[in-house]
C-alpha positions, 0 to 999 in steps of 0.5 A, spaced: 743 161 720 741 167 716 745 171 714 742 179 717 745 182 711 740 177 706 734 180 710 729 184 707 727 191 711 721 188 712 724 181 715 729 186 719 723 190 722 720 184 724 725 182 727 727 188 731 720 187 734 721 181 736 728 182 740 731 178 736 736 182 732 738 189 733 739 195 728 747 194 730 747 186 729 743 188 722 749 195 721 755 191 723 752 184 718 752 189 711 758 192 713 762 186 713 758 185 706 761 190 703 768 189 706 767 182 702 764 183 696 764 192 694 772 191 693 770 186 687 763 189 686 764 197 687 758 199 689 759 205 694 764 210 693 763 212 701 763 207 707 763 211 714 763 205 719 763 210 725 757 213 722 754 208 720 754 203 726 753 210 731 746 211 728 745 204 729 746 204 736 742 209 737 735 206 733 737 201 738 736 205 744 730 207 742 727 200 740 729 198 747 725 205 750 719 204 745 721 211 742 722 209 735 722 214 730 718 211 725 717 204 722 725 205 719 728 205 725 735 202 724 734 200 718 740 200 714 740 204 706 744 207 701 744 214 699 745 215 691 751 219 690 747 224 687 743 226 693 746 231 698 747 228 705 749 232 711 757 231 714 757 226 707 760 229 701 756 228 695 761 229 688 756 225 683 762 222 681 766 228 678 772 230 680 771 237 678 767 237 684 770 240 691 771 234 697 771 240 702 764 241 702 761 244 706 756 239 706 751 241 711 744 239 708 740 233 706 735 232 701 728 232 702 728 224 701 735 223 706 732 228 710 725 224 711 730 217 712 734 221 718 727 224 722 725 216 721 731 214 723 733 209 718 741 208 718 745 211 712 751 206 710 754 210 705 753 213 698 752 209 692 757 210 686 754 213 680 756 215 673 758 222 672 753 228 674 749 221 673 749 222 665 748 215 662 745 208 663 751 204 666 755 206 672 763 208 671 766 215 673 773 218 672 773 218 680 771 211 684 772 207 676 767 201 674 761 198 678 759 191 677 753 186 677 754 181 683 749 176 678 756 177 674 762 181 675 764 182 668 758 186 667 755 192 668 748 192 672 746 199 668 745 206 671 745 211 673 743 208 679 747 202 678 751 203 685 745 202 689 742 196 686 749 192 686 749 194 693 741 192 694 742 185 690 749 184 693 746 185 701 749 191 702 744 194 705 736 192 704 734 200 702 737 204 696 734 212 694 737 213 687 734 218 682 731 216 675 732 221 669 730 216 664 731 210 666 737 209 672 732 207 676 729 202 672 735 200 668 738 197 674 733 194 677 733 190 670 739 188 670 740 186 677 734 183 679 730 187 683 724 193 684 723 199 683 719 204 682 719 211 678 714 215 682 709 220 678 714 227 678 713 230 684 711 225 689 717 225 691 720 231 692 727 233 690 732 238 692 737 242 689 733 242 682 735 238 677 738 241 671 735 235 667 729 239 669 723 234 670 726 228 666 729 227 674 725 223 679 727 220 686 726 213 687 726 207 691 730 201 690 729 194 693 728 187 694 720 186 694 715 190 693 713 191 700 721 195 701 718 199 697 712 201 699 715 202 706 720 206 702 715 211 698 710 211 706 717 215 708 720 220 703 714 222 699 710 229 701 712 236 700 717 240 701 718 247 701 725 247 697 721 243 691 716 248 688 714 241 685 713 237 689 706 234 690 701 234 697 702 228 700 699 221 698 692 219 700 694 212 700 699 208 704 702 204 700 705 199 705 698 197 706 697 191 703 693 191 697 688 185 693 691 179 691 690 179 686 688 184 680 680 182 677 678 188 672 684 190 671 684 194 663 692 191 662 695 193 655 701 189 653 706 192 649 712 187 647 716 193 643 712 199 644 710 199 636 718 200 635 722 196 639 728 191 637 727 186 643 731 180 644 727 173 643 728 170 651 727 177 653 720 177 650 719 170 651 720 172 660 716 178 659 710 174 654 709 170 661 709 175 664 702 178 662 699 171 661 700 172 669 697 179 669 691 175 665 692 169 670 690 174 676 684 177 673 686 183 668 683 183 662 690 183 658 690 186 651 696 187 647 696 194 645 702 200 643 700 206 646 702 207 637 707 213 639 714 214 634 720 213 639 722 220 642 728 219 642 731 225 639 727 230 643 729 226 649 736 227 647 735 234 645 732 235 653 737 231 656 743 234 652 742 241 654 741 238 661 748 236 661 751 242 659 747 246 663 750 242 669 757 243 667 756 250 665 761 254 670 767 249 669 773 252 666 777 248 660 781 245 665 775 243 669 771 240 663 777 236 661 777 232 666 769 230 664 768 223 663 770 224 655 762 221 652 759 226 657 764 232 654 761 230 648 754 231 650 755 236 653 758 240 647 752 237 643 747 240 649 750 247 648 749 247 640 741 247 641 737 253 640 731 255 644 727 253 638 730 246 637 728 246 646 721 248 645 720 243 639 721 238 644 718 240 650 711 240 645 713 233 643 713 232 650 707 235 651 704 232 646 707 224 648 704 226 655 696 228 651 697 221 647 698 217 654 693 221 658 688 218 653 691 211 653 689 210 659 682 213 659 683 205 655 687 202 660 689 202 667 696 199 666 702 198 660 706 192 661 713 191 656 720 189 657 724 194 662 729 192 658 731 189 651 737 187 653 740 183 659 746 186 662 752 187 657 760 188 658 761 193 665 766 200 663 762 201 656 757 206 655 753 201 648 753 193 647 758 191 642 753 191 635 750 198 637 747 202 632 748 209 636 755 211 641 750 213 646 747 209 651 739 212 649 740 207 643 739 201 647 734 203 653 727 205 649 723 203 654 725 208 659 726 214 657 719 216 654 716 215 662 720 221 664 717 225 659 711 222 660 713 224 668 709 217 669 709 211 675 713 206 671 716 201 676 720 195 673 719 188 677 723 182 676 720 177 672 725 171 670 732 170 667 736 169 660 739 162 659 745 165 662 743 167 669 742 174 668 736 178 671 729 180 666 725 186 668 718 187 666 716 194 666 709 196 668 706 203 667 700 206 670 698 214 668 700 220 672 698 219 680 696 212 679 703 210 683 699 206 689 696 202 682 703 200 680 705 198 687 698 194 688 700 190 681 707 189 682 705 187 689 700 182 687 705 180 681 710 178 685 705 174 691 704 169 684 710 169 682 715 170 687 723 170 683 729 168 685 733 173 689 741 174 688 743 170 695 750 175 697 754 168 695 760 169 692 
């Protein structure tokens, strides 16, 4: 018998509608998860039971009365710890922040989640203020990958993709600043997407500025899409946000992708990936050709941006940590301290000059697709390296932008980029494809992914330990 942990969210709905599983036998199988593997794994840095299977007892109650709420009625999901969530305290992994709250308030996406009457299982663990690409935190300590403990499944989402993969709750929200939704979803096997800035609306502001994008983060395509129909639309508190979506994204959409203008790009023109990643990822834009699209192997032809990047998110990081006191600051995470000193050197000069790079990056992708509908490449070079440090042994940099190339530029960019399985390394662990789509173009990159993944379904982690 499947275990009701192991169901997607789309099997866990049908299963709901057809009486013979409820949202309590669903809330109780991936709490007994998480109290078999989260002591290994470290997925959660919050589990609230009695709130938990509350909220599941109530779902059930209103499938019995046909009063659901919506379609994610009962459904289990984790909440990144960075997202406020009403009666939970949210500590974004620090311990300069205060337990005691109050913590009266959701964000905009946990609060659409709750009107819908999703169940909240607990919040995921994340690097401190979600600064870097792996997930360790000077309070809740190191995360692993359930594809392989020793390593680390990246960040800064990385609770809430151990927690997806793992089978502790179908559904995770996580947040994406330059690549920690992507990066994950890489190392861990599963999907995601980045939407377009804006189409999901975030709240409090980011002080990382709009690099910051909410996320889903799932199993399937179709999670994700149930996701995003849930959260996207505005909301007042995000002067940002965009209207809601002219689509439904969990629609179904064509099989198959015929006249598709795909532009492939193994390395984005500079780029050092590794040969079995490349390989996985050549496959997988001979599969986009296979299903119709014209695949032509294209770079968008801009330098790495990776300076201006650092210098945004640098000056982000010590905006974050402004107000704390020396007492408080020595309590960071020390490579956050450290950037955060970097940060607060810059001059609004050197801030500008890479606001116009930015500028300038998101006029060269605007164009390039005038030329192509999508842009394909690794999400990753790398598979996942050892859990607890920030860079791989060899890196040429201290920092973890040195080994994520692919990510980053889409947060300046403010594009769709979601990032779908698309094999593994000859030691088992997980390969992503990036597939890009212009500005507002997110119900395109769903549409691939889904189409994708229908032709080449992957191998999902099985929960077994």
């Amino acid at each position: 018998m499947t275990d009701a942990a192991d169901l997607t969210a789309t099997e866990l709905i049908e299963a709901y509608e057809a009486g013979t599983l409820s949202p309590v036998e669903a809330a109780e199988a991936v709490l007994a998860r998480i109290e078999r593997d989260d002591p290994e794994l470290n997925a959660f840095c919050l589990v609230d039971a009695e709130t938990t299977l509350d909220m599941a007892k109530s779902a059930a109650d209103r499938r019995r009365r046909g009063a659901t709420l919506g379609p994610l009625d009962g459904v289990p999901v984790s909440i990144k710890d960075i997202l406020l969530t009403r009666g939970w305290p949210t500590l974004r992994g620090s311990a300069t922040a205060d337990p005691a709250g109050p913590w009266d308030e959701d964000s905009p996406a946990v609060a659409r989640l709750r009107e819908q009457g999703a169940v909240f299982v607990g919040k995921t663990t994340t690097p401190e203020f979600a600064w870097k690409g792996v997930t360790d935190n000077p309070v809740d300590g190191v995360t692993r990958n359930p594809w392989d403990p020793s390593r680390t499944p990246g960040g800064s989402s990385g609770g809430a993709a151990a927690a997806v993969a793992a089978g502790m709750a179908p559904l995770a929200l996580g947040t994406d600043g330059g690549g920690s939704v992507r990066i994950p979803a890489a190392f861990t096997g599963t999907f995601t997407i980045k939407p377009t800035y804006g189409r999901i609306p975030h709240y409090p502001a980011s002080a990382f500025g709009t690099l910051a994008h909410t996320g889903p983060m799932t199993n399937t395509v179709a999670d994700a899409a149930l996701l995003l129909d849930a959260v996207c639309g505005a909301d007042g508190r995000d002067w940002s946000a965009l209207p809601p979506p002219d689509v439904v994204f969990s629609e179904p959409g064509p099989d198959d992708l015929t006249g598709l203008r795909v532009a492939f790009s193994p390395d984005l023109g500079f780029a050092e990936v590794d040969p079995e990643i490349a390989a996985s990822v050549a496959a997988a834009a001979e599969a986009f050709a296979e299903l119709g699209a014209k695949v032509e192997q294209a770079d968008p032809g801009f330098a790495d941006p990776v300076e201006e990047f650092e210098v945004l998110w640098f000056a982000g990081a010590a905006k974050v940590v402004e107000k704390l006191s020396p007492e408080a600051r020595a309590r960071l995470d020390p490579g956050l301290r450290e950037i955060c000193e970097q940060g607060a050197r810059y001059s609004a000069v050197e801030y500008l000059t890479a606001t116009a790079r930015r500028m300038d990056l998101g006029r060269l992708m605007g164009l390039f697709h005038e030329r192509y509908d999508l842009l394909i490449t690794p999400t990753m070079p790398i598979a996942a390296f050892e859990a607890g440090v920030e860079v791989p042994p060899g890196s040429a940099s201290r920092r973890w932008t040195s080994w994520t190339p692919f990510t980053y530029p889409f947060n300046m960019t403010q594009q769709p980029a979601a990032s779908v399985p698309c094999g593994f390394t000859s030691g088992g662990l997980p390969i992503g494809l990036q597939v890009v789509g212009a500005r507002h173009a997110d119900a395109l990159v769903m549409a691939a992914c889904a189409a994708y993944e229908q032709a080449r379904p992957w191998k999902r982690f099985t929960g077994a330990r």
